[in-house]
C-alpha positions as CSV (number, residue, x, y, z in Angstrom):
1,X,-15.7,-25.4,8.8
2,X,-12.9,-27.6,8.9
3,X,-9.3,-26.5,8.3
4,X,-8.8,-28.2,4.9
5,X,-12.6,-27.1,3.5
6,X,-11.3,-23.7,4.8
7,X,-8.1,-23.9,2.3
8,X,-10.1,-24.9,-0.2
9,X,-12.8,-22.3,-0.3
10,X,-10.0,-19.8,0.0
11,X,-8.2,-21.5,-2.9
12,X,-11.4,-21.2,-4.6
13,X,-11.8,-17.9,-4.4
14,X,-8.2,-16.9,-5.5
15,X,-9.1,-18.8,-9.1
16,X,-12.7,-17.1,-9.2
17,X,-11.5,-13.5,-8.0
18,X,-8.1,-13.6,-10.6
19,X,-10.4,-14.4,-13.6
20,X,-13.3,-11.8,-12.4
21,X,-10.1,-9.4,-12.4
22,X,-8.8,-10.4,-15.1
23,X,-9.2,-7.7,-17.3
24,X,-10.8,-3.8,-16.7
25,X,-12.9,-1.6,-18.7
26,X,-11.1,1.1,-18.5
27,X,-7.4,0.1,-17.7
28,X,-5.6,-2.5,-19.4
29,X,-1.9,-4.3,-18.7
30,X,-1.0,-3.6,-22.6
31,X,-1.9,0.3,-22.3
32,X,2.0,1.3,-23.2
33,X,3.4,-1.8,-25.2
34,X,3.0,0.5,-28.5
35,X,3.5,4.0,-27.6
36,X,6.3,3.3,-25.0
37,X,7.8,0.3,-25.0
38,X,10.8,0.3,-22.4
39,X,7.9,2.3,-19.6
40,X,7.9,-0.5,-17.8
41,X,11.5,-2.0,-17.5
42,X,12.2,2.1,-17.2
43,X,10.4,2.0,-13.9
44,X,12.0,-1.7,-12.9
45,X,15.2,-0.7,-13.0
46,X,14.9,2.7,-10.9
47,X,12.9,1.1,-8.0
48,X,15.3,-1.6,-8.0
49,X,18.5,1.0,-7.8
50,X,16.6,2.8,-4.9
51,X,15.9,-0.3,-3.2
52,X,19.4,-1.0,-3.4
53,X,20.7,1.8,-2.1
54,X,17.9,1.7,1.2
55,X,15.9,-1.4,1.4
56,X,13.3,0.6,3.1
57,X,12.3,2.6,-0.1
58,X,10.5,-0.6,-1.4
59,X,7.8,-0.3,1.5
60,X,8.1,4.2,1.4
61,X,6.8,3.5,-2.7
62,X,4.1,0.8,-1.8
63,X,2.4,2.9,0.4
64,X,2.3,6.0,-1.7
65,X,0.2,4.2,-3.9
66,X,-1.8,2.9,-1.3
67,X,-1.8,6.7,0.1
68,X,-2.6,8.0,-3.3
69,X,-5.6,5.3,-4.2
70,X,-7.8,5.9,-0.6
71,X,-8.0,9.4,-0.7
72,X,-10.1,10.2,-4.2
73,X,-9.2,7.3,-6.0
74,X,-5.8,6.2,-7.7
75,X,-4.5,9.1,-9.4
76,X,-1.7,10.8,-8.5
77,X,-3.2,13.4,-6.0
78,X,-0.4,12.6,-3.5
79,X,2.3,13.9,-5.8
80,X,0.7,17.4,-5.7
81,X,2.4,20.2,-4.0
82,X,0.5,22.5,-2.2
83,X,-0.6,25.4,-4.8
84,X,-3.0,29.1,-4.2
85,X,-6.0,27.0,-4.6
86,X,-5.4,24.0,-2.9
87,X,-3.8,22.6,0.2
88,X,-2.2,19.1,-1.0
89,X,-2.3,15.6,0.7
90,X,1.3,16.0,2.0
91,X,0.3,17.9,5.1
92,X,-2.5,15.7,6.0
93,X,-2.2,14.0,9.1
94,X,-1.6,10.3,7.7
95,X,1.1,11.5,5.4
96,X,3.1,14.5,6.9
97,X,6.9,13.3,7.8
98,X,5.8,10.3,7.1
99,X,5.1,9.3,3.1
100,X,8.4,9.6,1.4
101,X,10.1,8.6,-1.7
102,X,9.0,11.7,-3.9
103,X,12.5,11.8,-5.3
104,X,12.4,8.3,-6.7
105,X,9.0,8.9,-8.5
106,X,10.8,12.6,-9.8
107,X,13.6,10.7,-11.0
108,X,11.6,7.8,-12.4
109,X,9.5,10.7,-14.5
110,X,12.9,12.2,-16.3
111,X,13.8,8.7,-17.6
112,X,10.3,8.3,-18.5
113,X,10.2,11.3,-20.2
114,X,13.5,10.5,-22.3
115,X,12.8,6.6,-22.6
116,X,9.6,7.4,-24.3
117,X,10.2,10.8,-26.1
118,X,7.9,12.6,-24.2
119,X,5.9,12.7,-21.1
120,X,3.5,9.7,-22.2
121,X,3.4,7.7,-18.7
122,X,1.1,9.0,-15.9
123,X,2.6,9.6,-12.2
124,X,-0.3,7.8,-11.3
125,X,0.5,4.9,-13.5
126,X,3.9,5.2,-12.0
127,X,2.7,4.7,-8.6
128,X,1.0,1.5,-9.6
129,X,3.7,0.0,-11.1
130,X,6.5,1.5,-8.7
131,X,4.6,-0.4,-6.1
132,X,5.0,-3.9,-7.8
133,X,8.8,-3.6,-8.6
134,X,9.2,-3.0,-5.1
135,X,7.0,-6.2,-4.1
136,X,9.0,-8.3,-6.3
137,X,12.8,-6.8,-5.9
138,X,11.9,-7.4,-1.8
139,X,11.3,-11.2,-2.4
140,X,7.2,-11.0,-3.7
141,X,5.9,-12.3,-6.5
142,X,4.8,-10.4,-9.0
143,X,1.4,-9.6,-10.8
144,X,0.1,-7.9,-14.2
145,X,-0.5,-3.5,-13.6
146,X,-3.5,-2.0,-15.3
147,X,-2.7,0.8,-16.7
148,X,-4.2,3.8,-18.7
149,X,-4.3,6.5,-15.2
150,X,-4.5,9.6,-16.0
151,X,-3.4,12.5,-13.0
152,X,-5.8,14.7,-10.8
153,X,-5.2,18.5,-11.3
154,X,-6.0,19.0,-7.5
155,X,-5.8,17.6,-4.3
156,X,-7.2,17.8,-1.1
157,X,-5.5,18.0,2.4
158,X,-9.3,17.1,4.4
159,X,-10.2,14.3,1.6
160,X,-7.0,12.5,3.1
161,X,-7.6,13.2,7.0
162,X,-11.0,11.7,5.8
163,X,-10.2,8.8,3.4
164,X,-7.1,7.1,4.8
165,X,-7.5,4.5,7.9
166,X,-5.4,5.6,10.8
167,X,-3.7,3.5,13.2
168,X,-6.0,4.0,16.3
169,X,-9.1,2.4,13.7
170,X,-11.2,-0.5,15.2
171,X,-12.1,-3.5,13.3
172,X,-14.9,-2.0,12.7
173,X,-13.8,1.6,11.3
174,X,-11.2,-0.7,9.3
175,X,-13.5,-2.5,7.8
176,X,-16.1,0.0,6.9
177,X,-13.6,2.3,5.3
178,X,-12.4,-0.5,2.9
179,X,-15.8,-1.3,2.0
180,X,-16.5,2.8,1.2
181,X,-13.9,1.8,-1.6
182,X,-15.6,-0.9,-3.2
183,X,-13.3,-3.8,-1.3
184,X,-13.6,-6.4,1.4
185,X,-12.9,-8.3,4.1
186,X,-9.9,-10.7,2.1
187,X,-8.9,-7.4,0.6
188,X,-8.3,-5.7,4.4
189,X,-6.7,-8.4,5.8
190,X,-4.7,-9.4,3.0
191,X,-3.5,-5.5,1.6
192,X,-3.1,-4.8,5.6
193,X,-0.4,-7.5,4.8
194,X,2.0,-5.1,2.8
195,X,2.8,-4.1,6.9
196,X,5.1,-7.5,6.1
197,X,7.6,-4.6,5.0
198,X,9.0,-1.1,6.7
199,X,8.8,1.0,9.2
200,X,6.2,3.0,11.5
201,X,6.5,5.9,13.5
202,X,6.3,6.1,16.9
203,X,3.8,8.7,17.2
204,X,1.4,5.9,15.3
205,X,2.0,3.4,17.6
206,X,2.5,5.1,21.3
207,X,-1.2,4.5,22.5
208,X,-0.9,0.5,21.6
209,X,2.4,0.0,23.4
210,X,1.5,1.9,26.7
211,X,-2.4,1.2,27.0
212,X,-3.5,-2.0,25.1
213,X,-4.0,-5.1,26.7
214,X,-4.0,-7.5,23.3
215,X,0.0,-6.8,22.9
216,X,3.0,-9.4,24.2
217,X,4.2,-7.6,27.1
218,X,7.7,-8.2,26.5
219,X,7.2,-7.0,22.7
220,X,6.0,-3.3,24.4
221,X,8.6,-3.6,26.6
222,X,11.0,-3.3,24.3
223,X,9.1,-0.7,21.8
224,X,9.2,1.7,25.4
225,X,12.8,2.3,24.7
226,X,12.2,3.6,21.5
227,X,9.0,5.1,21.8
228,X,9.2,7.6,25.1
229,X,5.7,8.2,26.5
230,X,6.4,11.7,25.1
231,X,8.5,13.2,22.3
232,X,10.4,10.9,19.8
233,X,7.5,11.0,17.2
234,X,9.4,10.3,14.6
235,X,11.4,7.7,15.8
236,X,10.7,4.0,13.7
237,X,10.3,0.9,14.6
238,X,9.5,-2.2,12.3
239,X,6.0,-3.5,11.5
240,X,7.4,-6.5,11.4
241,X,10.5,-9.1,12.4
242,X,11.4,-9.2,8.5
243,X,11.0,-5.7,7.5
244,X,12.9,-5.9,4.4
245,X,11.5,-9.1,3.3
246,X,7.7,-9.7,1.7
247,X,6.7,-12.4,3.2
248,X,4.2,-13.2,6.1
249,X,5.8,-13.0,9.0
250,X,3.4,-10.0,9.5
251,X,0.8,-12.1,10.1
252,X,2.5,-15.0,12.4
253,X,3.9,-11.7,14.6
254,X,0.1,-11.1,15.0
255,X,-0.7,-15.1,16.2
256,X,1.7,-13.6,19.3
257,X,0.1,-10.5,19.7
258,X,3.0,-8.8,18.7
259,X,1.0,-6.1,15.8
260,X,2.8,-2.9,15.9
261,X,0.0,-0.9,15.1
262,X,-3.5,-1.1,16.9
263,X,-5.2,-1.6,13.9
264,X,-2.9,-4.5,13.2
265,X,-3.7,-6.5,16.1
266,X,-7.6,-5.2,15.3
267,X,-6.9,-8.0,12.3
268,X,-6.4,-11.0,15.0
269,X,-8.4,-11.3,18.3
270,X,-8.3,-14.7,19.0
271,X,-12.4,-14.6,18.8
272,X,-12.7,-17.0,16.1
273,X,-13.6,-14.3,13.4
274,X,-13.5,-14.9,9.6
275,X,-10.5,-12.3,10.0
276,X,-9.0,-14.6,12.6
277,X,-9.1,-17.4,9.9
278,X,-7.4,-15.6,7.2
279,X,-4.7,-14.2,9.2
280,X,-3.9,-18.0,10.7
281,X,-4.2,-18.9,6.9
282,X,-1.6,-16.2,5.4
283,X,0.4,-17.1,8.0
284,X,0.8,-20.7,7.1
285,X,0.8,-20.5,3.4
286,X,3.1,-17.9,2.0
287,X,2.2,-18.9,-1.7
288,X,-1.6,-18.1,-1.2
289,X,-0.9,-14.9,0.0
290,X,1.3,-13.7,-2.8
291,X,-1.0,-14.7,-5.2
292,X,-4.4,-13.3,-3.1
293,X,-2.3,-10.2,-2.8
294,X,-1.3,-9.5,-6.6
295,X,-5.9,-10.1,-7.1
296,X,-6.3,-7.3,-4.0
297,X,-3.9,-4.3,-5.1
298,X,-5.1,-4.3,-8.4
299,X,-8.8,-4.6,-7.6
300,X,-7.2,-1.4,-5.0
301,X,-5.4,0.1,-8.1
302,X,-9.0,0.6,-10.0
303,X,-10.6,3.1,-7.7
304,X,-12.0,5.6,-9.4
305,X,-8.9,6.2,-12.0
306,X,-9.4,9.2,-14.2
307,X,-8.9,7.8,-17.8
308,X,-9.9,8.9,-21.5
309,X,-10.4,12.8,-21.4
310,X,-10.3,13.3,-18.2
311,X,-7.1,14.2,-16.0
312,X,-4.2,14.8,-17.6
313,X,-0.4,13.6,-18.0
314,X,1.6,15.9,-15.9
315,X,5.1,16.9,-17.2
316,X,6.1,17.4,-13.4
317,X,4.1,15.0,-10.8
318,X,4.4,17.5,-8.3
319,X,2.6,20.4,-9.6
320,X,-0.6,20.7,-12.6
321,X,0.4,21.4,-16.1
């Protein structure tokens, strides 16, 4: 397929995958215009303050919601606290010392809370729309939230070790676990994109920088000082050359072979793949991938919510009413 029948397919399917996801059953964009007005400008204006006081936040509440959407579907479960019956998702491997930002989703609750008179406005539903205020106050374009999330009253420590992609995953493994969720190719390659912003650990990406082949060998040069071959797990280094910025320099860092994380590069191989193709597309065409991205994270946002009866609206996201 030729380069420009290749943009225009994938034009094609932005327009046809935006008006299949246009509107939900069970969620809807409207859910609090009556009952609480000023929920979402509440929300806008906290992620914005915590963005501005570290940039880094912005990618730290993006991937909560990410976090909190593989493991049992989008609803809240990675707020929990650990209780008697249940060990949480905090502890599990993916997320321990690492997901952060609990504070800003706490504080984004009380003014919730007072802004609408009541607890009204999920912590799942806070997630969702956390996530887009940060995409758009770190240059990103913005898209419509469904709402209508109700919140787990449990959560499960193995469910995450199980349902979030770690950074060793093959193409493969990557694949197959975003398909177990209902979504695709585009969607791995282009939510996989959200590594445009912050930081990883070192601990996730020791094994690329000291025994992959596919990786510039000045660019794991210079992640060796960082990242010792032992200790230092929890020292950072960013995903990408702009890692404060939402744009897709991600994916031109991956044309040099310069993906942080194995399962990065597992996105570009140079083989000719239809994941090849995107990532050379994204790269070139910043607008496509903003508004691809907007169609992807809230196809991501509608697995398995708990809505109607179900769940509940928890007066503290970090422990059951």
């Amino acid at each position: 397929m030729g380069s420009q029948l290749r943009r225009l397919f994938f034009f094609c399917f932005l327009v046809v995958s935006s008006s299949i996801l246009g509107a939900f059953a069970q969620l809807s964009a409207n859910y609090y215009d009556q009952a609480c007005p000023q929920a979402l400008s509440t929300i806008k204006t906290i992620v914005e303050h915590a963005i501005e006081r570290e940039p880094r936040m912005g990618a730290s509440l993006l991937r909560l919601h990410f976090h909190d959407c593989f493991v049992n579907g989008c609803d809240g479960s990675i707020l929990l606290d650990d209780t008697n019956e249940f060990v949480g998702e905090k502890t599990a491997l993916p997320n321990i010392n690492s997901v952060r930002g609990f504070e800003v989703v706490d504080e984004i609750k009380a003014a919730l809370d007072s802004a609408c008179y009541g607890s009204m406005v999920s912590c799942a539903d806070i997630l969702a729309v956390a996530a887009r205020d940060s995409v758009v106050a770190l240059g990103g374009v913005s898209y419509e939230v469904q709402l209508g999330r109700k919140d787990a009253r449990t959560a499960s420590k193995d469910a995450a070790n199980n349902g979030i992609p770690p950074p060793f995953f093959n193409f493969s493994s990557l694949l197959s676990s975003f398909q177990a969720k209902g979504l695709t190719l585009e969607d791995l390659v282009v939510l996989t994109g959200a590594h445009t912003i912050g930081l990883a650990q070192c601990r996730a990406f020791r094994n690329r920088i000291y025994n992959d082949t596919n990786i510039d060998p000045a660019y794991s040069n210079s992640l060796r000082a960082q990242c010792p071959p032992s200790g230092g797990d929890g020292n950072t280094a960013p995903l990408d050359g702009t890692t404060t910025r939402f744009d897709t320099v991600y994916y031109s860092d991956l044309l040099q072979a310069k993906g942080l994380l194995h399962s990065d590069q597992e996105l570009f191989k140079g083989d000719g793949s239809a994941s090849d193709g995107l990532v050379r597309y994204y790269s070139e065409n910043q607008q496509a991938f903003w508004a691809v991205f907007g169609v992807s994270i809230i196809k991501m946002g509608n697995i398995s919510p708990l809505t109607g009866t179900n769940g509940e609206i928890r007066l503290n996201c970090r422990k059951m009413n």
